[in-house]
N, CA, C and O atoms as CSV, one atom per row, in Angstrom:
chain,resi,resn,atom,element,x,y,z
A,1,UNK,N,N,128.402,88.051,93.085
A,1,UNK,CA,C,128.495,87.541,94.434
A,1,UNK,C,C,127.078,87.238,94.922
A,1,UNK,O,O,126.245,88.041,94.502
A,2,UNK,N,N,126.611,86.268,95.708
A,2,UNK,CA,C,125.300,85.275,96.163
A,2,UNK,C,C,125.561,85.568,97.961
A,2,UNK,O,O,126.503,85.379,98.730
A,3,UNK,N,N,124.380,86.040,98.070
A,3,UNK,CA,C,124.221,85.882,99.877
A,3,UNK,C,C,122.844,85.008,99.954
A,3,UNK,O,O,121.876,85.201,99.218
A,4,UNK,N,N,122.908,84.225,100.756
A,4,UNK,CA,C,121.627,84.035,101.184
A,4,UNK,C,C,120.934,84.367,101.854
A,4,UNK,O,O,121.476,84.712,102.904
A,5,UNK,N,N,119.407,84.532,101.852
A,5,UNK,CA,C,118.773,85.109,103.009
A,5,UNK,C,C,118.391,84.807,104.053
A,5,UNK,O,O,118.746,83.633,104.163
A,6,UNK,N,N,117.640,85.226,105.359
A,6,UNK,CA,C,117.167,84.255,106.232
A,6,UNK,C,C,116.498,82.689,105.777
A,6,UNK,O,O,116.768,81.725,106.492
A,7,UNK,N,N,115.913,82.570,104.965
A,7,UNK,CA,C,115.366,81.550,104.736
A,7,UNK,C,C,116.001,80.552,103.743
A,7,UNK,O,O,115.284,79.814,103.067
A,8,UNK,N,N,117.236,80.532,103.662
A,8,UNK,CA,C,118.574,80.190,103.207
A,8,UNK,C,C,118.724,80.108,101.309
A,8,UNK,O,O,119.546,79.521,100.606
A,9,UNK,N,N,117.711,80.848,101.006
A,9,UNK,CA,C,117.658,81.333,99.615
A,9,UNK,C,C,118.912,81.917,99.365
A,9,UNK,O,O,119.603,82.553,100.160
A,10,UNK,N,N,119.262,81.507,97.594
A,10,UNK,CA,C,120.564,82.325,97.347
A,10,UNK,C,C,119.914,84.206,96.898
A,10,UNK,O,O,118.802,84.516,96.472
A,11,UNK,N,N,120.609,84.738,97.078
A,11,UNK,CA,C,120.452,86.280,96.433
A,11,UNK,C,C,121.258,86.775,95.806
A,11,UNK,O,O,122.318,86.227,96.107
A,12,UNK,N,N,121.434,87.596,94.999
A,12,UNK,CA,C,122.719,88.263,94.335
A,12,UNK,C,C,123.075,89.748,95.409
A,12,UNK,O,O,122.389,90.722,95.098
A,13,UNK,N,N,123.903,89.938,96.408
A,13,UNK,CA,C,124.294,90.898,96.913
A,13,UNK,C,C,124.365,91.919,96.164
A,13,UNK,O,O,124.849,91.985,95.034
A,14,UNK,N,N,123.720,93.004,96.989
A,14,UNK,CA,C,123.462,94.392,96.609
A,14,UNK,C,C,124.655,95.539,96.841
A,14,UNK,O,O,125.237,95.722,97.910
A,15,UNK,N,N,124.900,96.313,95.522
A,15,UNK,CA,C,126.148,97.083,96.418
A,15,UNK,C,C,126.380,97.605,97.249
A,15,UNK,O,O,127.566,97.807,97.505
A,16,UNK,N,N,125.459,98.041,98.010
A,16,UNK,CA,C,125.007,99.021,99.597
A,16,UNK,C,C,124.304,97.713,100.206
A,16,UNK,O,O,123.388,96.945,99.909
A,17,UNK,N,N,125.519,97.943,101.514
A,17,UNK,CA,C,124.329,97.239,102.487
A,17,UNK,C,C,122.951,97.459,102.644
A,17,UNK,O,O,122.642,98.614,102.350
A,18,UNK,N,N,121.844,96.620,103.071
A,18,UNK,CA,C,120.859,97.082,102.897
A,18,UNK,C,C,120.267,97.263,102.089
A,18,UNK,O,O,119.063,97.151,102.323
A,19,UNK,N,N,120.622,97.609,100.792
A,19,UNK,CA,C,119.542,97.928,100.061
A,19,UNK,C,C,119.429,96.849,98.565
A,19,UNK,O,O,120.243,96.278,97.840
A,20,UNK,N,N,117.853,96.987,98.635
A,20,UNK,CA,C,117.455,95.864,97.505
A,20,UNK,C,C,116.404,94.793,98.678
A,20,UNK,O,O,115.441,94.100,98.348
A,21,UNK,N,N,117.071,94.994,100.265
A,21,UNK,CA,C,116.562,93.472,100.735
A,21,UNK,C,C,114.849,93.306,100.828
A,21,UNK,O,O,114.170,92.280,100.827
A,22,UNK,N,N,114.442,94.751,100.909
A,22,UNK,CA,C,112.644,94.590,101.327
A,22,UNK,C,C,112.340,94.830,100.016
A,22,UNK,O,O,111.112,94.756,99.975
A,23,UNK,N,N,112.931,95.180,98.447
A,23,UNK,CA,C,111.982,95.504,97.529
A,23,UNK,C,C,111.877,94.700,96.856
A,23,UNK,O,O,112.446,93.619,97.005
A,24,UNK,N,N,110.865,95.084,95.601
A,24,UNK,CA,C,110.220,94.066,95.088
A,24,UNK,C,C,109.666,94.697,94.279
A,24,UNK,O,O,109.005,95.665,94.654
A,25,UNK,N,N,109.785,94.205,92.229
A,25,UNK,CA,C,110.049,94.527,91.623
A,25,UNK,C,C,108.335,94.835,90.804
A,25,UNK,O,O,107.573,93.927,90.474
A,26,UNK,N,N,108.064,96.317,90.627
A,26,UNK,CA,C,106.834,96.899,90.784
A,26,UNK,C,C,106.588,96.407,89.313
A,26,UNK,O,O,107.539,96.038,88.623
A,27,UNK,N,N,105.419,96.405,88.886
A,27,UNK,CA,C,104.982,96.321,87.605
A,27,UNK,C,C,104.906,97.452,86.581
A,27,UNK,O,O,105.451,98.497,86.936
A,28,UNK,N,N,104.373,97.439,85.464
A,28,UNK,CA,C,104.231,98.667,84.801
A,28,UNK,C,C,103.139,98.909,84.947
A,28,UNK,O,O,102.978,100.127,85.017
A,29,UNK,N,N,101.838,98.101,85.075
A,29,UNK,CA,C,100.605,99.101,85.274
A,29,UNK,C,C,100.682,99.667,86.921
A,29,UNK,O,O,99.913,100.566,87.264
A,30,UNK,N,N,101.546,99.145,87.784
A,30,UNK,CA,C,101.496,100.230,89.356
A,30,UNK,C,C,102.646,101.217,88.499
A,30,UNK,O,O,102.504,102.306,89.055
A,31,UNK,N,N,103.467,101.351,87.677
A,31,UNK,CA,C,104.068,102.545,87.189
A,31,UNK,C,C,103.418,103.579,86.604
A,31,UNK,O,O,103.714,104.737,86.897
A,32,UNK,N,N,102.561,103.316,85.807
A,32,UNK,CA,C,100.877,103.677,85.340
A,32,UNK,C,C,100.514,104.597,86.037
A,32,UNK,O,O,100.564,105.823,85.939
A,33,UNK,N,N,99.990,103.615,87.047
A,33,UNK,CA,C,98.987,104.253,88.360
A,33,UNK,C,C,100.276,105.001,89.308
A,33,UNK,O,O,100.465,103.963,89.942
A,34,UNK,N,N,100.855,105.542,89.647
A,34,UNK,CA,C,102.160,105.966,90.578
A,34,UNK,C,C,101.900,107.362,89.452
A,34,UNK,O,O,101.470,108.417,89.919
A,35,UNK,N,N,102.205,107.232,87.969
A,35,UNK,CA,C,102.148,108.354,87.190
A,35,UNK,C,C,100.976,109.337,87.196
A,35,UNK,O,O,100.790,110.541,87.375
A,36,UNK,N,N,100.151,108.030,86.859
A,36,UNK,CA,C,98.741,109.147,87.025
A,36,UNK,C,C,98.347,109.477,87.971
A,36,UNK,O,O,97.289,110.098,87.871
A,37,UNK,N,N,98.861,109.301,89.294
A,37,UNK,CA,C,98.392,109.727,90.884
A,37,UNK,C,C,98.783,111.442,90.945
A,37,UNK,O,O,99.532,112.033,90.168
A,38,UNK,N,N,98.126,111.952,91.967
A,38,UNK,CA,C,97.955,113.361,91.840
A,38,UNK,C,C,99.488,113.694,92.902
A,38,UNK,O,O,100.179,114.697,92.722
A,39,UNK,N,N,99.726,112.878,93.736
A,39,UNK,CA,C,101.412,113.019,94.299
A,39,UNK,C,C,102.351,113.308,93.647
A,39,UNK,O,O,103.162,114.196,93.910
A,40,UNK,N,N,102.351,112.130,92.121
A,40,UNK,CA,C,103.037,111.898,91.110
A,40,UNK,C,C,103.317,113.498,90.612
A,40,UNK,O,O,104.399,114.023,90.353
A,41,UNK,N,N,102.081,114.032,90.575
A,41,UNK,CA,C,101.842,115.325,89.666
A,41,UNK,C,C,102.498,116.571,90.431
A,41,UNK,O,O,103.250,117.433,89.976
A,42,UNK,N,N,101.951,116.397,91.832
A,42,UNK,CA,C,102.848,117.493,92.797
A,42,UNK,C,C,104.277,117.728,92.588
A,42,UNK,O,O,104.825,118.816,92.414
A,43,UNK,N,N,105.093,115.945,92.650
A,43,UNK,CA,C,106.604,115.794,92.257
A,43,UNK,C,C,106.831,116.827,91.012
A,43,UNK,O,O,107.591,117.790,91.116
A,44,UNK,N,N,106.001,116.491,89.669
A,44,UNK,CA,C,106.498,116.897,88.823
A,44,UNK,C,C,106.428,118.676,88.682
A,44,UNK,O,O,107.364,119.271,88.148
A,45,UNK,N,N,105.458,119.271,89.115
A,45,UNK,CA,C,104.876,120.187,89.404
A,45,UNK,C,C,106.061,120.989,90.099
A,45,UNK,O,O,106.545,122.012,89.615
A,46,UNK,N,N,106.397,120.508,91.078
A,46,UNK,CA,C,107.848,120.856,91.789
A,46,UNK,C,C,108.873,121.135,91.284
A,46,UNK,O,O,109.452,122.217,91.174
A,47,UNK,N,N,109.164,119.970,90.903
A,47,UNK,CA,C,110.337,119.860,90.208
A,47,UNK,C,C,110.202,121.374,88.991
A,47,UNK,O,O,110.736,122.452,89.252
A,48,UNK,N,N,109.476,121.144,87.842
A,48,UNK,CA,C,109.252,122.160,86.921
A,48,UNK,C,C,109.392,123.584,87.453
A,48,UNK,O,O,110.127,124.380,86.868
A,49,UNK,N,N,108.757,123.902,88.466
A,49,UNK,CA,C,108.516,125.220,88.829
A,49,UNK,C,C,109.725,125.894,89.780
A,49,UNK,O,O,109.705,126.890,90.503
A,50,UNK,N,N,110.813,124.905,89.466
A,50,UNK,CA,C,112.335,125.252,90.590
A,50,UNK,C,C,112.989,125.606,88.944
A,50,UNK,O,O,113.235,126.725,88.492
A,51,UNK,N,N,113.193,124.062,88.152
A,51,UNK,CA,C,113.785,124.293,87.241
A,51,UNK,C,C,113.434,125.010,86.257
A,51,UNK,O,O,114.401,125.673,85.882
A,52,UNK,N,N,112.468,125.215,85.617
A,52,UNK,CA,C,112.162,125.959,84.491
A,52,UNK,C,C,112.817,127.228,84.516
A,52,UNK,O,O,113.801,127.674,83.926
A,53,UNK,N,N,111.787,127.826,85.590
A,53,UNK,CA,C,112.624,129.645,85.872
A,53,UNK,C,C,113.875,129.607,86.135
A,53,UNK,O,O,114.547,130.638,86.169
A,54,UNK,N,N,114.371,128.426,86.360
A,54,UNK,CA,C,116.404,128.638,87.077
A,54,UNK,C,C,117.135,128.696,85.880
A,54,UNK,O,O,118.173,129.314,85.640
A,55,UNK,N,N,116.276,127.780,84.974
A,55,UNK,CA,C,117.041,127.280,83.916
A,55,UNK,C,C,116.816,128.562,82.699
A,55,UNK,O,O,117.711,128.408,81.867
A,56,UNK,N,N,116.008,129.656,82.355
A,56,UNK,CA,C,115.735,130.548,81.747
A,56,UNK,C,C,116.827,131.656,82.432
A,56,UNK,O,O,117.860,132.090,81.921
A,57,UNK,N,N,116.282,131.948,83.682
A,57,UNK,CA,C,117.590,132.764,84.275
A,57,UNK,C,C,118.655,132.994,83.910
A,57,UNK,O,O,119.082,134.027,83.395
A,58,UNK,N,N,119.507,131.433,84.303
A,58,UNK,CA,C,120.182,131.171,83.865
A,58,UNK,C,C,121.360,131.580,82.803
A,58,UNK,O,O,122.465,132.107,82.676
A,59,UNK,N,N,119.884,130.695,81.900
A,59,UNK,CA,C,120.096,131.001,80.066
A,59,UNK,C,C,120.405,132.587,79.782
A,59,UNK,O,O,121.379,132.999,79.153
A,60,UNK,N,N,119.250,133.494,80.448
A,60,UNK,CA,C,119.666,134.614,80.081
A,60,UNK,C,C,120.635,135.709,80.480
A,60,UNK,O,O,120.799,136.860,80.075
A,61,UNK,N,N,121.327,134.834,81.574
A,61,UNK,CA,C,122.453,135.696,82.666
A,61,UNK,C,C,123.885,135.193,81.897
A,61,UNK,O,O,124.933,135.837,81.956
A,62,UNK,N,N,123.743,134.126,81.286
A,62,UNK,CA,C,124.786,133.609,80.529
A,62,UNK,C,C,124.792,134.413,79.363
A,62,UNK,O,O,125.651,135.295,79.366
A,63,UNK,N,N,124.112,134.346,78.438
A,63,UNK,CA,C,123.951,134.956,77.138
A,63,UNK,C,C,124.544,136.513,77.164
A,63,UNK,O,O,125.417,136.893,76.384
A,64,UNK,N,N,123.905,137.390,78.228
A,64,UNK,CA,C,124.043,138.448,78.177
A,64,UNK,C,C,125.277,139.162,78.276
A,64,UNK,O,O,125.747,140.169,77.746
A,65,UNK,N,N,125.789,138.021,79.427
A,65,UNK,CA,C,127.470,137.742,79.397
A,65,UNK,C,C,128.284,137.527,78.195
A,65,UNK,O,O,129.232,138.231,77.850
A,66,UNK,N,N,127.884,136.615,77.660
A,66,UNK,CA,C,128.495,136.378,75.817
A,66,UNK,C,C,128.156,137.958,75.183
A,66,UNK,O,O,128.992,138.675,74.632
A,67,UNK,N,N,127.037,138.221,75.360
A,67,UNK,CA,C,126.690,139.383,74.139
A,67,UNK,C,C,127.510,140.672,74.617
A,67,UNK,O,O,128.020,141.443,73.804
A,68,UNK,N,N,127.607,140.865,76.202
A,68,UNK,CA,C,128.027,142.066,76.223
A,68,UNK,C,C,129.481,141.661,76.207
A,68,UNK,O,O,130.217,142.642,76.105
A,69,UNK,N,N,130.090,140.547,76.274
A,69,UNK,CA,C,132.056,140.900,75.982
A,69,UNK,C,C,131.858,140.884,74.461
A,69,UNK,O,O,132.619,141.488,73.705
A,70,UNK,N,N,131.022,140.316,74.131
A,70,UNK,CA,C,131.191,140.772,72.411
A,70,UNK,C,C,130.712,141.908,71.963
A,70,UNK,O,O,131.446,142.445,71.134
A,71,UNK,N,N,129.756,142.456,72.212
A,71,UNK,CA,C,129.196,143.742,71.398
A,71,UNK,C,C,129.431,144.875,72.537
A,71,UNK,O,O,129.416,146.016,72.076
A,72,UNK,N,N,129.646,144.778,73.948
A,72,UNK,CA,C,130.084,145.864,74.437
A,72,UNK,C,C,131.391,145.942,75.386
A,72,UNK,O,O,131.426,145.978,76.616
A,73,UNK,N,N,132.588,145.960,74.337
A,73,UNK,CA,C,133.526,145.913,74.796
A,73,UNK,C,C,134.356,147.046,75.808
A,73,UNK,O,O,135.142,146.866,76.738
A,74,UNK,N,N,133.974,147.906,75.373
A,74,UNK,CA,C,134.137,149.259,76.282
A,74,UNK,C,C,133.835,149.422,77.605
A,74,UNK,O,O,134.576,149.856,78.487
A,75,UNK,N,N,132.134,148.860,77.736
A,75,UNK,CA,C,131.828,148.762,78.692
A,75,UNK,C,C,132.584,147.427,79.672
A,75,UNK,O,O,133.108,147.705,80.750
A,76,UNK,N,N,132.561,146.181,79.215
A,76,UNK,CA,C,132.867,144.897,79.635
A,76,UNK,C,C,134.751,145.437,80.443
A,76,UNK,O,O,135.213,144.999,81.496
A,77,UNK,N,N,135.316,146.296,79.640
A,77,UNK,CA,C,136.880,146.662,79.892
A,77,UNK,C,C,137.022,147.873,80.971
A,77,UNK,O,O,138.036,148.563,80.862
A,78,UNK,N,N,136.141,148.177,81.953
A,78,UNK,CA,C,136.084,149.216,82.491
A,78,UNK,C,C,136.387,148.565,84.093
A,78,UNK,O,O,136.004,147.702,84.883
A,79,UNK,N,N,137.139,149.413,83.955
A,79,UNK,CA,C,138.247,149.081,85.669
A,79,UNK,C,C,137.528,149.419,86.498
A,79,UNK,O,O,136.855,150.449,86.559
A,80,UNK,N,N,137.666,148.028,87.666
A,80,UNK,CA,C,136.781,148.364,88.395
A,80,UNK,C,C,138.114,148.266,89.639
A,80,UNK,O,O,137.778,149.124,90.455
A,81,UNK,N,N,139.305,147.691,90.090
A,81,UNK,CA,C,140.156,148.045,90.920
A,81,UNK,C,C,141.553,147.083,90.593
A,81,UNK,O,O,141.573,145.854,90.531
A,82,UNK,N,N,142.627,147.958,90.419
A,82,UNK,CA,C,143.747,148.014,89.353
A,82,UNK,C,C,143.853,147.443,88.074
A,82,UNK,O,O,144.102,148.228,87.159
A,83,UNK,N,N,143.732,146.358,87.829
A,83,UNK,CA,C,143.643,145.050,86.352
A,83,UNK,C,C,142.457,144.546,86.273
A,83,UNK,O,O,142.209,143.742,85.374
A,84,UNK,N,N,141.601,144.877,87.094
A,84,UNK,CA,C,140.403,143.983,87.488
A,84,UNK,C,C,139.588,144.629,86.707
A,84,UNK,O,O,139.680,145.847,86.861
A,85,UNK,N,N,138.490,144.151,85.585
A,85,UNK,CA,C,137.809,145.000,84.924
A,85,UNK,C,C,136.373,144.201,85.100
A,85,UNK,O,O,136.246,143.083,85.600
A,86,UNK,N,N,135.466,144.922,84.645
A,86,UNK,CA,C,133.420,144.269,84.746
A,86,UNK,C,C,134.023,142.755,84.186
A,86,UNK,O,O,133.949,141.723,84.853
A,87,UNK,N,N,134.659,142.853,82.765
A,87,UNK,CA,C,134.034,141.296,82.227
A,87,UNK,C,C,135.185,140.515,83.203
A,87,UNK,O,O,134.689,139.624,83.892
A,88,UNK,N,N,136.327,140.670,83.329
A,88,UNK,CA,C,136.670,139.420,84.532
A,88,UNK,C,C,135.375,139.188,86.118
A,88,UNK,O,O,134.945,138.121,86.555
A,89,UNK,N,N,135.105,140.460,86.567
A,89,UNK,CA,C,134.035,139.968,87.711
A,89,UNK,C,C,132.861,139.567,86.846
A,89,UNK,O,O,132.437,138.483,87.248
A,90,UNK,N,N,132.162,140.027,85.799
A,90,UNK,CA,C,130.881,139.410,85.461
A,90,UNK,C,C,131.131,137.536,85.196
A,90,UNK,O,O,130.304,136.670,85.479
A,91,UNK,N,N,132.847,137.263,84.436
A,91,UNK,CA,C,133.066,135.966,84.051
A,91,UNK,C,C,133.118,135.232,85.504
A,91,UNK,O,O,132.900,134.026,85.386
A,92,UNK,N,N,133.342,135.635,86.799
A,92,UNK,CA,C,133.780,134.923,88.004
A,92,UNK,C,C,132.544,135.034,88.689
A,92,UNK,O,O,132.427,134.461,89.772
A,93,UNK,N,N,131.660,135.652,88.241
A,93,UNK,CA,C,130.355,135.937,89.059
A,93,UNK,C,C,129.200,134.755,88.037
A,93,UNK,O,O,128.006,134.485,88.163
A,94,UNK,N,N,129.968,134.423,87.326
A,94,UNK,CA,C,129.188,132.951,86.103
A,94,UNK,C,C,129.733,132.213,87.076
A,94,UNK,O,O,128.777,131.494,87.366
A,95,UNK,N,N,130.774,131.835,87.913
A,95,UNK,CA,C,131.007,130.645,88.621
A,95,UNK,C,C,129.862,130.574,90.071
A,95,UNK,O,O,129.045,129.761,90.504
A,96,UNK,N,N,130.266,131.644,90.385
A,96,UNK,CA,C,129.173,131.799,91.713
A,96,UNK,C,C,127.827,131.705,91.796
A,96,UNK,O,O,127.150,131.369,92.767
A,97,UNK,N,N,127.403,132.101,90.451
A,97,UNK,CA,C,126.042,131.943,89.918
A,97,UNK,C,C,125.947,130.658,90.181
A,97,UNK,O,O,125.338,130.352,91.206
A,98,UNK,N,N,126.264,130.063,89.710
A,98,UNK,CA,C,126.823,128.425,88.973
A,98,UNK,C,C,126.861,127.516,90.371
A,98,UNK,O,O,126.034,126.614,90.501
A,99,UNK,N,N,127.450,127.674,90.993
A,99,UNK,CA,C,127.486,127.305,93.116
A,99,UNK,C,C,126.375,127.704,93.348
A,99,UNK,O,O,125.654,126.707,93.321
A,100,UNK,N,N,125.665,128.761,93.610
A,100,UNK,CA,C,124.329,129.468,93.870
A,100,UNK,C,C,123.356,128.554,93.479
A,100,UNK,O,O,122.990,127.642,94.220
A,101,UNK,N,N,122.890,128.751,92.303
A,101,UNK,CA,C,122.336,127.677,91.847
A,101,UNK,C,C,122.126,125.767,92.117
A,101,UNK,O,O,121.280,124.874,92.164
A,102,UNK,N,N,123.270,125.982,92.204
A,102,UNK,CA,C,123.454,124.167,92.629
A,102,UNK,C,C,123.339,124.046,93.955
A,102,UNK,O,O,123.090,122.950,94.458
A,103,UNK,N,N,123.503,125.143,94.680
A,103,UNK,CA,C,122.752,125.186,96.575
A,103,UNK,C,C,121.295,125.275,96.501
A,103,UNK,O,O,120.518,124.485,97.037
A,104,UNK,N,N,120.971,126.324,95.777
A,104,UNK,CA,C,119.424,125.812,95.609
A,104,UNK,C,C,118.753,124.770,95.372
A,104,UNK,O,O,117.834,124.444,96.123
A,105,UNK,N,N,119.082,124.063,94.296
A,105,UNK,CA,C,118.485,123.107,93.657
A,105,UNK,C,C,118.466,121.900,95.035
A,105,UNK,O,O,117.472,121.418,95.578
A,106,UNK,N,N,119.943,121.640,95.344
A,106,UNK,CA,C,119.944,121.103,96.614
A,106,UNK,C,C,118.922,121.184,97.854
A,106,UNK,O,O,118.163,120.393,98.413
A,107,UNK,N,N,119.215,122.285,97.976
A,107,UNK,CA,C,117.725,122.300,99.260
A,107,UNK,C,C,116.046,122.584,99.093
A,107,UNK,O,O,115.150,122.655,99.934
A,108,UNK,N,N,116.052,122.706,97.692
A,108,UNK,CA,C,115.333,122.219,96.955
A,108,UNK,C,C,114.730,121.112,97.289
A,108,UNK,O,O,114.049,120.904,98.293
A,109,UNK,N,N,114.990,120.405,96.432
A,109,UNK,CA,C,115.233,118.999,96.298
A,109,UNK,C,C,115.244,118.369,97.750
A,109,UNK,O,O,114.580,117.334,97.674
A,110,UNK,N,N,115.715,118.550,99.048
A,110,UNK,CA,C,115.973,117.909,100.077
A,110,UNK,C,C,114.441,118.583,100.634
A,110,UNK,O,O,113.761,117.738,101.217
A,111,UNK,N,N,114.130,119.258,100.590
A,111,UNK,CA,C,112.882,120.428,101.052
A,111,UNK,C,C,111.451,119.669,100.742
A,111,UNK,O,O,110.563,119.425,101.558
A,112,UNK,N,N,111.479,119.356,99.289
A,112,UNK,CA,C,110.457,119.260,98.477
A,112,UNK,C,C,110.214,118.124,97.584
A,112,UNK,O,O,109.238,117.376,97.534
A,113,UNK,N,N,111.441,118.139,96.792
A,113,UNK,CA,C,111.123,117.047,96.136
A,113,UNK,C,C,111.320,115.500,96.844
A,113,UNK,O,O,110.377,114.710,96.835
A,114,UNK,N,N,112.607,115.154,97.443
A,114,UNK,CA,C,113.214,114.016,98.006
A,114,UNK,C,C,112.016,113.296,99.131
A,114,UNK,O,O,112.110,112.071,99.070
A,115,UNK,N,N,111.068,113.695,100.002
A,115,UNK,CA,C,110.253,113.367,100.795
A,115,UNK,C,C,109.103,112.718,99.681
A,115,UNK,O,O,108.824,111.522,99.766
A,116,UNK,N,N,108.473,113.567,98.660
A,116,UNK,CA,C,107.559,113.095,97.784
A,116,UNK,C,C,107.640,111.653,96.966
A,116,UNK,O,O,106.755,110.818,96.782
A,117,UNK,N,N,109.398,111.673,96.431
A,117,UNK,CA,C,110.210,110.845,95.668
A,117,UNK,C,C,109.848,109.686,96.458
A,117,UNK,O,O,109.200,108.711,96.078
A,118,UNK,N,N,110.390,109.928,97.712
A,118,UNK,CA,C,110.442,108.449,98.559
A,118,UNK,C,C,109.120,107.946,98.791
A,118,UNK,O,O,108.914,106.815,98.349
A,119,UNK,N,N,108.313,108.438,99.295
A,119,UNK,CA,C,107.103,107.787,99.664
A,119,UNK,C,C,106.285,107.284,98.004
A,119,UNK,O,O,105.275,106.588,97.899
A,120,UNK,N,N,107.069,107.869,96.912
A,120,UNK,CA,C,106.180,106.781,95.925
A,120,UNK,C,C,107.253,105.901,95.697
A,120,UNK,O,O,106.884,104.786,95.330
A,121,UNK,N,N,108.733,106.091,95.824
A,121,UNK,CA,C,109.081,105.025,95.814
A,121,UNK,C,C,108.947,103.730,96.670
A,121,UNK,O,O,109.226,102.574,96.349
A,122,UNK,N,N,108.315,104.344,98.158
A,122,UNK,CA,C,108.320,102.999,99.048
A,122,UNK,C,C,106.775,102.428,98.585
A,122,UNK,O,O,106.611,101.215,98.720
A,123,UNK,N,N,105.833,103.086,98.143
A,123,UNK,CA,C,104.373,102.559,97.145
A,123,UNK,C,C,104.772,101.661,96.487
A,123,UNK,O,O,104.243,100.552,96.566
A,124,UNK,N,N,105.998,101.955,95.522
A,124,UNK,CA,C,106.261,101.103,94.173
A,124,UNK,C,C,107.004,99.904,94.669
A,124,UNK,O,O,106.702,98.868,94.077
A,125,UNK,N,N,107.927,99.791,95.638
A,125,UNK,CA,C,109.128,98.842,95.964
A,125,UNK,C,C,109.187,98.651,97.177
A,125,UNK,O,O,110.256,98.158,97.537
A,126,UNK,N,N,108.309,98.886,98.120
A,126,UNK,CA,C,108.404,98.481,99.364
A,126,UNK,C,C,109.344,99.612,100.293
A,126,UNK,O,O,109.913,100.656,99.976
A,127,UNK,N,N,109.205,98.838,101.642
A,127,UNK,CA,C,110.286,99.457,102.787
A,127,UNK,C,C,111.555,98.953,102.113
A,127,UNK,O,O,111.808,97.783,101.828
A,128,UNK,N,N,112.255,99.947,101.919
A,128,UNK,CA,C,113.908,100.010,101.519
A,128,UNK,C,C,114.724,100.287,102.393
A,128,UNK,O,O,115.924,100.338,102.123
């Protein structure tokens, strides 16, 4: 589908209103320079230092879960109120973890990373 613009140019319509109409398509050496900028580095810096440790956590809150319904079954089968035993709450407490996690990352991300993101994206592509 073709819209034209004010200046009665054809365009290829964008799927969101709005967007596409102020940008303009950055080069690779401003991708370069955007990378090697010390902002660039903060983003990444960010980003790493949310995910890395979440993602080890994680790893090891999961695992331990696998290892102890396998190697400590006794313990994992111990009633905690009528049918309800550790490894069903430790397996339902992997979901909540799991939500937990993905709220963080979220406000995270809305906190820290998403403000940084944009202002090199409006560097690279203009007012969007």
């Amino acid at each position: 589908m073709t819209r034209r613009d004010p200046a009665g140019r054809k365009r290829r319509a964008s799927a969101a209103p709005g967007v596409g109409a102020a940008q303009r398509q950055a080069t690779a050496a401003e991708f370069r320079a955007v990378q090697a900028s010390e902002e660039f580095g903060r983003l990444r810096s960010s980003f790493r230092s949310f995910a890395f440790p979440m993602t080890a956590a994680f790893l090891v809150w999961y695992l331990s879960y696998v290892l102890l319904s396998t190697y400590a079954e006794g313990f994992m089968s111990t009633r905690v109120l009528g049918n309800l035993n550790l490894g069903l709450v430790f397996g339902l407490a992997q979901f909540a973890s799991t939500f937990l996690i993905t709220w963080l990352y979220v406000r995270h991300a809305n906190k820290s990373l998403d403000p940084l993101a944009s202002r090199l994206r409006v560097q690279l592509e203009g007012e969007g």
